[in-house]
C-alpha positions in Angstrom: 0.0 0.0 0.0 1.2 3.2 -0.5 0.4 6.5 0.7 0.2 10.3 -1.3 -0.2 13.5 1.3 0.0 17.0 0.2 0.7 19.5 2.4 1.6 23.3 2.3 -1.7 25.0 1.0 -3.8 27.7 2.7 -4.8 31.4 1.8 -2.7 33.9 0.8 -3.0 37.4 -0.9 -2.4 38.1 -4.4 0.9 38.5 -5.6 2.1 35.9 -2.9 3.8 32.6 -2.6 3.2 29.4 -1.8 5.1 26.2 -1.8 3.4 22.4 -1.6 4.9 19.3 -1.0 3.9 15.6 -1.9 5.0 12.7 0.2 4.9 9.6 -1.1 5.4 6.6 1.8 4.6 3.0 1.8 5.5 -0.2 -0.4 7.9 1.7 -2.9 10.9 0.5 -5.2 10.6 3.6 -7.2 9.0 6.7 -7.9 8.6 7.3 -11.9 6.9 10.4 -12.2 4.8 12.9 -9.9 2.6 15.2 -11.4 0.6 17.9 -9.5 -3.1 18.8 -11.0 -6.1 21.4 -9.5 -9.4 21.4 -9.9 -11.4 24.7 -9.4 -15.1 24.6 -8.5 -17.2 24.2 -11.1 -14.0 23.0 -13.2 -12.4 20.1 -14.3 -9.0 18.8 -13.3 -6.0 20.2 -15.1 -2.7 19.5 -15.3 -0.6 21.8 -13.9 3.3 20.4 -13.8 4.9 17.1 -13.7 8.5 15.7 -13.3 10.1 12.1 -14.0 12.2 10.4 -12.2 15.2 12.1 -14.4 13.9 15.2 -13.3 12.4 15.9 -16.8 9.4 18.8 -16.1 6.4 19.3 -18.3 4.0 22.7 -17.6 1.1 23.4 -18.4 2.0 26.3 -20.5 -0.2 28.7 -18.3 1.4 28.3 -15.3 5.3 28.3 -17.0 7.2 30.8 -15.3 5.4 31.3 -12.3 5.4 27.8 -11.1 8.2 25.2 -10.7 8.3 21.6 -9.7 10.7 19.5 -8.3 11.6 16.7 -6.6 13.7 14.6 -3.5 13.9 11.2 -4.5 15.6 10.5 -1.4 12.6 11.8 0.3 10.3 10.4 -2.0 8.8 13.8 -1.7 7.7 16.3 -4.8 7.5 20.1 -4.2 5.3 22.8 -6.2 6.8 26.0 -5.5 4.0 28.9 -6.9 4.8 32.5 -7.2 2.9 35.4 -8.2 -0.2 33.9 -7.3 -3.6 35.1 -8.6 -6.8 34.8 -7.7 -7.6 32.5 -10.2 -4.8 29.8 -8.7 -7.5 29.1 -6.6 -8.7 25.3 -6.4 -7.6 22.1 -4.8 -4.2 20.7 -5.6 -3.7 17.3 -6.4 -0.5 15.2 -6.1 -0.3 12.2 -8.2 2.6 9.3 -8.3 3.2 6.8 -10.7 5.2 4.0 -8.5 6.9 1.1 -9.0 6.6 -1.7 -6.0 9.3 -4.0 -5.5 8.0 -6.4 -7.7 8.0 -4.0 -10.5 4.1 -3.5 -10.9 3.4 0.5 -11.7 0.7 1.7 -10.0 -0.7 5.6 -10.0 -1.4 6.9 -6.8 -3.6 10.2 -5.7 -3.0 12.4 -2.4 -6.2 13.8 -0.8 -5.7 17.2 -2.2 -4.9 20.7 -0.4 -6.8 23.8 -0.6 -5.2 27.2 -2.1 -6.8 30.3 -1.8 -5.9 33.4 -3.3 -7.5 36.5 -2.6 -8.0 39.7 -4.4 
């Protein structure tokens, strides 16, 4: 079994900063790719940046610029460092992981999400 937490959201003004982290803990060999997603209300979920195990980043071409992901793999861990944030950042952020168990089975893996607000 393994386990996906975010952490690190919460309200902040306009123009601010916020960074989120992904732990991944449990029955783990390998971690091939995390990707972070949000989901507004009323929205669907959208991709918003993901990184490999080679620490090869994708953004959604949005977000490029303001946002940058990265990784421990020591840690298992994944970070989402946002800047500039606007009022439209707001949503629920999703960590996902793609792992690899011992036995070499992949399996993708969602945290609970964590809430950003950015106000006006």
């Amino acid at each position: 079994q393994v386990h996906v937490v975010e952490s690190g959201g919460g309200l902040v003004q306009a123009g601010g900063s916020l960074r989120l982290s992904c732990a991944a803990s449990g029955s783990i060999s390998s971690i091939n790719a995390m990707g972070w997603y949000r989901q507004a209300p009323g929205k669907q979920r959208e991709l918003v940046a993901t990184i490999t195990s080679g620490d090869k980043t994708n953004y959604a071409d949005s977000l490029k610029g303001r946002y940058t992901v990265s990784r421990d793999n020591a840690k298992n861990t994944g970070y989402l460092q946002m800047n500039s944030l606007k009022p439209e950042d707001t949503a629920v952020y999703y960590c996902n992981a793609l792992v690899s168990d011992p036995f070499g089975r992949g399996y993708s893996y969602w945290g609970q999400g964590t809430q950003v607000t950015v106000s006006s």
